[in-house]
N, CA, C and O of each residue as an XYZ file, in Angstrom:
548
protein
N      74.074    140.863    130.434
C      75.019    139.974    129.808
C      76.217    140.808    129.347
O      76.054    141.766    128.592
N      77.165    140.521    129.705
C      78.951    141.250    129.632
C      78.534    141.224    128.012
O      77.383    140.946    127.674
N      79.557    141.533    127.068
C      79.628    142.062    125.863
C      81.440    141.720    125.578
O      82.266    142.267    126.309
N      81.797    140.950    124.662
C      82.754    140.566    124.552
C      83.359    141.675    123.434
O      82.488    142.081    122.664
N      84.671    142.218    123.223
C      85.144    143.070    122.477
C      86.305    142.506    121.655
O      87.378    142.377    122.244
N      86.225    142.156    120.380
C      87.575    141.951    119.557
C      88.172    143.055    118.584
O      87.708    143.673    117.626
N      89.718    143.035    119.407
C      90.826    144.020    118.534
C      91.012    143.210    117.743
O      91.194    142.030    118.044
N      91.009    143.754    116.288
C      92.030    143.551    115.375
C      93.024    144.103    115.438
O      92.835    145.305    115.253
N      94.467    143.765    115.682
C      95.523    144.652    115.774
C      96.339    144.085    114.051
O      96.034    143.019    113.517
N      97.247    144.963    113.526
C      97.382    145.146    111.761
C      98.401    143.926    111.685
O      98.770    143.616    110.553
N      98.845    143.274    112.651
C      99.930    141.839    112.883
C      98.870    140.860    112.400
O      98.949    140.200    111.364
N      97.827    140.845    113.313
C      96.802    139.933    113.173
C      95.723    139.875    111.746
O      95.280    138.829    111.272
N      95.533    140.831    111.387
C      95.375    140.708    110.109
C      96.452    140.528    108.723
O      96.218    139.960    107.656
N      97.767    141.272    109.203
C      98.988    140.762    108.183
C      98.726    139.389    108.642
O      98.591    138.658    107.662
N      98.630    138.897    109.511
C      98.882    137.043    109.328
C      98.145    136.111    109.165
O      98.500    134.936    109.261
N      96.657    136.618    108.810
C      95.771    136.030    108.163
C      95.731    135.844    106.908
O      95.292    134.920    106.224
N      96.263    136.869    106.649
C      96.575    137.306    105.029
C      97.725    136.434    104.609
O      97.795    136.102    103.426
N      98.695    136.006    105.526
C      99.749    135.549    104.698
C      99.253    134.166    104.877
O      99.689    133.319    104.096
N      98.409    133.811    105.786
C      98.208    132.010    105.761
C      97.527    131.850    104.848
O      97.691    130.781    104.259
N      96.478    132.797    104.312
C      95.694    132.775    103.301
C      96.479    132.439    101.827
O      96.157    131.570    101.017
N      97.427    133.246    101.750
C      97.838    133.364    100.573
C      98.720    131.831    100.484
O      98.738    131.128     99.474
N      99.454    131.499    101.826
C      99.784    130.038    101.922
C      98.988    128.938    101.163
O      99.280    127.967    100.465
N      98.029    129.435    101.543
C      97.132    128.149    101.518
C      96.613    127.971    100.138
O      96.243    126.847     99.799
N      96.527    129.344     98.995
C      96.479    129.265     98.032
C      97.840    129.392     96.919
O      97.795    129.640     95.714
N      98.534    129.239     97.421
C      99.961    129.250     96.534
C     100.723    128.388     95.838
O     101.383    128.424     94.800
N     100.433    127.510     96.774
C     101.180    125.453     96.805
C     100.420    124.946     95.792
O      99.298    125.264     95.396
N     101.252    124.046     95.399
C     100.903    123.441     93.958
C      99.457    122.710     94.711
O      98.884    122.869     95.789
N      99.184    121.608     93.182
C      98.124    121.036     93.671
C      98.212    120.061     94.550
O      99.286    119.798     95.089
N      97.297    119.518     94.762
C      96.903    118.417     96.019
C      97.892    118.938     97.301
O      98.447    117.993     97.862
N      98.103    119.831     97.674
C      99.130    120.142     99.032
C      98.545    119.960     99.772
O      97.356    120.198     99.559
N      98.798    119.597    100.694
C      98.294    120.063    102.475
C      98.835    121.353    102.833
O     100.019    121.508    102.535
N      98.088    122.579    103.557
C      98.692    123.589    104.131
C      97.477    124.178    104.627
O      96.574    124.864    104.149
N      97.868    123.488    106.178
C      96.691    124.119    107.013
C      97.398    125.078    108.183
O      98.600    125.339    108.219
N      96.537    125.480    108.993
C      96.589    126.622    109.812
C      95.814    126.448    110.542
O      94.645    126.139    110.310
N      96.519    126.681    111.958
C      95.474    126.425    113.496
C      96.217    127.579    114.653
O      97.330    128.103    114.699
N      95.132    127.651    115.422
C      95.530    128.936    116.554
C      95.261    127.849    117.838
O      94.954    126.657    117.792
N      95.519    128.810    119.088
C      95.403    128.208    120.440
C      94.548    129.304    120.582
O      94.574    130.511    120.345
N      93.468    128.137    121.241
C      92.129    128.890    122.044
C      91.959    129.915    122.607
O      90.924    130.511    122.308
N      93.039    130.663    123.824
C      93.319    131.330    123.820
C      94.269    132.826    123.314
O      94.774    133.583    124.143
N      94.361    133.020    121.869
C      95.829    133.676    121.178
C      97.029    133.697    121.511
O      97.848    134.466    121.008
N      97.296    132.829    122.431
C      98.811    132.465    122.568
C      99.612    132.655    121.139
O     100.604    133.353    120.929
N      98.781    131.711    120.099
C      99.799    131.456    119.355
C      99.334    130.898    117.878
O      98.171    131.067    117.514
N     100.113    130.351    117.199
C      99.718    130.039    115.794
C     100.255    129.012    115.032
O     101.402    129.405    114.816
N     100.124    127.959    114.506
C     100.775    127.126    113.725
C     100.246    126.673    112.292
O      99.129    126.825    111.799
N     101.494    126.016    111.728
C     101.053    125.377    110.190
C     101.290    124.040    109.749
O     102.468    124.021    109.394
N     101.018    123.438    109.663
C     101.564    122.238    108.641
C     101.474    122.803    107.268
O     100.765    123.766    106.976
N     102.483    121.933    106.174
C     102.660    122.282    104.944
C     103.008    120.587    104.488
O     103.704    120.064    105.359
N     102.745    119.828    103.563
C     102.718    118.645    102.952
C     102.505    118.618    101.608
O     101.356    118.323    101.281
N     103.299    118.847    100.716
C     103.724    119.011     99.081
C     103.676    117.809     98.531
O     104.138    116.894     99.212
N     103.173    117.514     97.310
C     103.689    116.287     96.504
C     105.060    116.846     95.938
O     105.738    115.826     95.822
N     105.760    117.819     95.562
C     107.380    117.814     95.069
C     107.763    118.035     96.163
O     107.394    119.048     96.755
N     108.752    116.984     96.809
C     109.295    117.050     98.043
C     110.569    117.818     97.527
O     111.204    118.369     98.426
N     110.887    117.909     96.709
C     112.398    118.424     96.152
C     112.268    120.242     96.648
O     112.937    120.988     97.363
N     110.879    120.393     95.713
C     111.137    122.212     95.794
C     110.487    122.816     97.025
O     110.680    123.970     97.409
N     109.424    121.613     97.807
C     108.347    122.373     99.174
C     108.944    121.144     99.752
O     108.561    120.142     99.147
N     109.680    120.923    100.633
C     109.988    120.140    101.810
C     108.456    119.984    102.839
O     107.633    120.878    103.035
N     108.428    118.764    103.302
C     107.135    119.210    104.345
C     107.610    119.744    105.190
O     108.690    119.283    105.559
N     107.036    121.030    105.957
C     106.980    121.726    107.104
C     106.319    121.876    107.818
O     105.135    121.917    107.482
N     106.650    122.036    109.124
C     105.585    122.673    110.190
C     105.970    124.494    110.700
O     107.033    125.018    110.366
N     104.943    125.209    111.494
C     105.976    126.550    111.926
C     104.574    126.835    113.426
O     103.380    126.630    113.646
N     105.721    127.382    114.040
C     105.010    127.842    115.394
C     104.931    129.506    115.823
O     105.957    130.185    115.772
N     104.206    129.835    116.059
C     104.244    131.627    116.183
C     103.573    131.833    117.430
O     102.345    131.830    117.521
N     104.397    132.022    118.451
C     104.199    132.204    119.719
C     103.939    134.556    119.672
O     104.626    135.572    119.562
N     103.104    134.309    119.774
C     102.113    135.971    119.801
C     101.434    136.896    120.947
O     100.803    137.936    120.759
N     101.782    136.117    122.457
C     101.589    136.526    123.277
C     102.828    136.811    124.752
O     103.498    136.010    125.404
N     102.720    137.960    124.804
C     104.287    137.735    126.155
C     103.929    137.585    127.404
O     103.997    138.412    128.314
N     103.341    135.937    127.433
C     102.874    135.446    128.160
C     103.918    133.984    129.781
O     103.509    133.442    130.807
N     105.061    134.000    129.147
C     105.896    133.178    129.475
C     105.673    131.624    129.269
O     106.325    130.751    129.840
N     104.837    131.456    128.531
C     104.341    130.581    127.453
C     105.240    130.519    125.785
O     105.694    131.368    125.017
N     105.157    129.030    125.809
C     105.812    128.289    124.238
C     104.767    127.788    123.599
O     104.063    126.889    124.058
N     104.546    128.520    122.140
C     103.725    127.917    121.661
C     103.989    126.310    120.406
O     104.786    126.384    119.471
N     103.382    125.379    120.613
C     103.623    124.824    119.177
C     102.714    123.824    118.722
O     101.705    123.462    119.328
N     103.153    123.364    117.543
C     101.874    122.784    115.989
C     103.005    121.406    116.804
O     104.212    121.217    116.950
N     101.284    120.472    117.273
C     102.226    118.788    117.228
C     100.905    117.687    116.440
O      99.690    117.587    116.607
N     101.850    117.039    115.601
C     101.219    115.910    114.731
C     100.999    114.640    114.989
O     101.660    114.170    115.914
N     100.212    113.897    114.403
C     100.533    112.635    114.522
C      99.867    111.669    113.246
O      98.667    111.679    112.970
N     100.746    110.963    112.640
C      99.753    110.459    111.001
C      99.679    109.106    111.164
O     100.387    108.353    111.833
N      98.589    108.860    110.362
C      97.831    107.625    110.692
C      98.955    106.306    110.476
O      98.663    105.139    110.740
N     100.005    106.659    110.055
C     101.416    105.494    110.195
C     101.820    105.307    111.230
O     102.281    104.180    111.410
N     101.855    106.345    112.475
C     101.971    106.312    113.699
C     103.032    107.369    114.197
O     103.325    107.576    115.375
N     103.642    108.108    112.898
C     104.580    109.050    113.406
C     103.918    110.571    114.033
O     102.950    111.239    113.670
N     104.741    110.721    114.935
C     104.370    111.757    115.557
C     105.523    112.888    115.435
O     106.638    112.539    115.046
N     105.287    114.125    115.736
C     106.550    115.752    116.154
C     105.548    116.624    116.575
O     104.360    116.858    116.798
N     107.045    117.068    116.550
C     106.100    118.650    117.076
C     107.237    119.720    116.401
O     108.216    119.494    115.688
N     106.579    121.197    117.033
C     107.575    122.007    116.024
C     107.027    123.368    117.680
O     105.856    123.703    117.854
N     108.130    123.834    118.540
C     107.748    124.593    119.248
C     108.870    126.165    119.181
O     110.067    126.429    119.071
N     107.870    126.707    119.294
C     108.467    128.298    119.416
C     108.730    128.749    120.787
O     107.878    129.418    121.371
N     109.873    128.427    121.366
C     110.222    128.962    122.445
C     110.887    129.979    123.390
O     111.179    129.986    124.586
N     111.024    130.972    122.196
C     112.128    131.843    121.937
C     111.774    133.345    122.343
O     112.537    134.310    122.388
N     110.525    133.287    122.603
C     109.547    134.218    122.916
C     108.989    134.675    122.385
O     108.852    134.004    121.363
N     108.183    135.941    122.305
C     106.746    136.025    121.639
C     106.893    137.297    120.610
O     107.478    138.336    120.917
N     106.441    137.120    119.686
C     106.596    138.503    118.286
C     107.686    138.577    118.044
O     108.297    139.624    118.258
N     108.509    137.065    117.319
C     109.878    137.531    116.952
C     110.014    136.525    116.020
O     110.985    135.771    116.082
N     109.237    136.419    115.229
C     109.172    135.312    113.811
C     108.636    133.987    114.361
O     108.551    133.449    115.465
N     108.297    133.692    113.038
C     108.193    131.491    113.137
C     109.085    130.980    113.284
O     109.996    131.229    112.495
N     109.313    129.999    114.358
C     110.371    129.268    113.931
C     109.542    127.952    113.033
O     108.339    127.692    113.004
N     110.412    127.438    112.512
C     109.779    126.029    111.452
C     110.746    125.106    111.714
O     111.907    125.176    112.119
N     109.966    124.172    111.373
C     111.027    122.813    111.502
C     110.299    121.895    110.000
O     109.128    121.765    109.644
N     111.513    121.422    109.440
C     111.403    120.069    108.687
C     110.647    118.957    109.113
O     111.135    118.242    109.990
N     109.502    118.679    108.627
C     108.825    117.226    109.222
C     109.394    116.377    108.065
O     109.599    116.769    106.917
N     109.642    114.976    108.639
C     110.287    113.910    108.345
C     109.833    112.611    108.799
O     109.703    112.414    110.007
N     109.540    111.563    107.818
C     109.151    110.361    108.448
C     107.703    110.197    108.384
O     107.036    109.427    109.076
N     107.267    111.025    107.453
C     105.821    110.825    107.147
C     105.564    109.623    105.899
O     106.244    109.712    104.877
N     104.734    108.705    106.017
C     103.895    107.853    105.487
C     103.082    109.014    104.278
O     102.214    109.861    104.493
N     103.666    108.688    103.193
C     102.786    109.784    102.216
C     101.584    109.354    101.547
O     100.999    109.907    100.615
N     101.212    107.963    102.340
C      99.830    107.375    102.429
C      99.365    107.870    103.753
O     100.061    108.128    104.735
N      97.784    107.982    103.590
C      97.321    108.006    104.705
C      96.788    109.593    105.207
O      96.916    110.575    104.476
N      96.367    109.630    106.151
C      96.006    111.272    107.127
C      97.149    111.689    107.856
O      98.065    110.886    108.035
N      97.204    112.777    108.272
C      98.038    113.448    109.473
C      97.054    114.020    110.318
O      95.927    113.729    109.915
N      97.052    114.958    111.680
C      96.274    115.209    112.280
C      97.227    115.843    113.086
O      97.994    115.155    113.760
N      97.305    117.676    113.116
C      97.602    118.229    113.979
C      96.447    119.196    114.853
O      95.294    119.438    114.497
N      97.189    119.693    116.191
C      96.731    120.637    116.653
C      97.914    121.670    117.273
O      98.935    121.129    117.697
N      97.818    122.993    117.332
C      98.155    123.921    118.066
C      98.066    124.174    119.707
O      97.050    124.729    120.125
N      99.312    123.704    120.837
C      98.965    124.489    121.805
C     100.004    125.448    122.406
O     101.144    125.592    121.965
N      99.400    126.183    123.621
C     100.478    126.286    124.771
C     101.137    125.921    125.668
O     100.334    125.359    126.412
N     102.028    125.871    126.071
C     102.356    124.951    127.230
C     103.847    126.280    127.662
O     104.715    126.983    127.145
N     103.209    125.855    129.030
C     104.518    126.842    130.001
C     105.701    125.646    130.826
O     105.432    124.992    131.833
N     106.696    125.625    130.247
C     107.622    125.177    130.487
C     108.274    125.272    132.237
O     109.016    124.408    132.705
N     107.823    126.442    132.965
C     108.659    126.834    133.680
C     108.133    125.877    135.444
O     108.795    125.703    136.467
N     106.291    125.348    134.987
C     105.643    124.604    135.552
C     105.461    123.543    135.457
O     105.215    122.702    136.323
N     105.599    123.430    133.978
C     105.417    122.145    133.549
C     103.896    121.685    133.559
O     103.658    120.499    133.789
N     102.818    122.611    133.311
C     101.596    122.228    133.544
C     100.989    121.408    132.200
O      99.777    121.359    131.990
N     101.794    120.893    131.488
C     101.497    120.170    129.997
C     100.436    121.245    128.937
O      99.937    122.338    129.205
N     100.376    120.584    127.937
C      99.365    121.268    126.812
C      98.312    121.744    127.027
O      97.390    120.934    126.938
N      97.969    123.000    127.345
C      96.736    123.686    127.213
C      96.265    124.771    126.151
O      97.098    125.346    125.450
N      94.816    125.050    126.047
C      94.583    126.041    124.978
C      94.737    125.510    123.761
O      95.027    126.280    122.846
N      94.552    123.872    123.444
C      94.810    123.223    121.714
C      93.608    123.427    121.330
O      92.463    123.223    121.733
N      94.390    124.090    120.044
C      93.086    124.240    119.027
C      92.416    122.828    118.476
O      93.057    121.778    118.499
N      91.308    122.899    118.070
C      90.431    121.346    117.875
C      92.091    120.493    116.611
O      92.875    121.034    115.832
N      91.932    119.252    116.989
C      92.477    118.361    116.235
C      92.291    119.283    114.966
O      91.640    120.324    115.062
N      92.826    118.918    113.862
C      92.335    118.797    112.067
C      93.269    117.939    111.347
O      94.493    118.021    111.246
N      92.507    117.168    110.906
C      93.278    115.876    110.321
C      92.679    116.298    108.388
O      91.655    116.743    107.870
N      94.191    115.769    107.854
C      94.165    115.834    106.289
C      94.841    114.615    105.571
O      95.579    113.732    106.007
N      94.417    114.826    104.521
C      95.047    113.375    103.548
C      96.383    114.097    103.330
O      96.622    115.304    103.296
N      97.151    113.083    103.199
C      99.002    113.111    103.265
C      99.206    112.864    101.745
O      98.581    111.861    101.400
N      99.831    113.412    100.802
C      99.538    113.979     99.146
C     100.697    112.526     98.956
O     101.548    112.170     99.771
N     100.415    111.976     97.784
C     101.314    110.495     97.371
C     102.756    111.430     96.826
O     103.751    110.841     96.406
């Protein structure tokens, strides 16, 4: 039986660390989750604040492989709105983020993380499982 081998390389642990600290930073009741693509393509977040004034909701995409692949975080909440937020810019050169807007602050959201190569057009592959959360009043 083959024997599978995982690098930690010090990126990949700096960015565990910082979703971590994400995730404990935000006031109460926030949403701020974190999802990868199956394969490490890539990385995304949702962020969903009750003070919309000082934490805007966000999403961010971190495309991590120089793969000729775009990675990105796409939503959809139980009101029916949907986005996405994609990093296309190439790979190990920041998050890009986008403003989510048009969310129902009743209700769930439900994103996942994928890849998708633009240059084929072979649609979304490598999404990390759904994860759906309550949307903060």
């Amino acid at each position: 039986m083959a024997r599978t081998r995982r690098v930690m390389t010090v990126a990949g642990v700096a960015s565990g660390i910082v979703a971590v600290l994400a995730l404990t930073a935000g006031p109460a009741n926030a949403v701020a989750a974190w999802g990868s693509t199956t394969q490490g393509e890539g990385d995304g977040f949702f962020e969903n604040w009750p003070n919309r004034e000082n934490y805007p909701d966000q999403a961010g995409a971190i495309d991590r492989k120089k793969d000729g692949m775009s990675v990105a975080i796409r939503w959809t909440s139980s009101s029916g709105t949907t986005g996405e937020c994609v990093d296309k810019n190439g790979a190990n050169n920041g998050t890009t983020l986008c403003t989510v807007t048009g969310l129902n602050q009743r209700g769930t959201v439900t994103f996942k993380v994928c890849a998708r190569d633009y240059s084929n057009d072979i649609g979304w592959i490598n999404c990390s499982r759904p994860d759906s959360h309550p949307l903060t009043p």
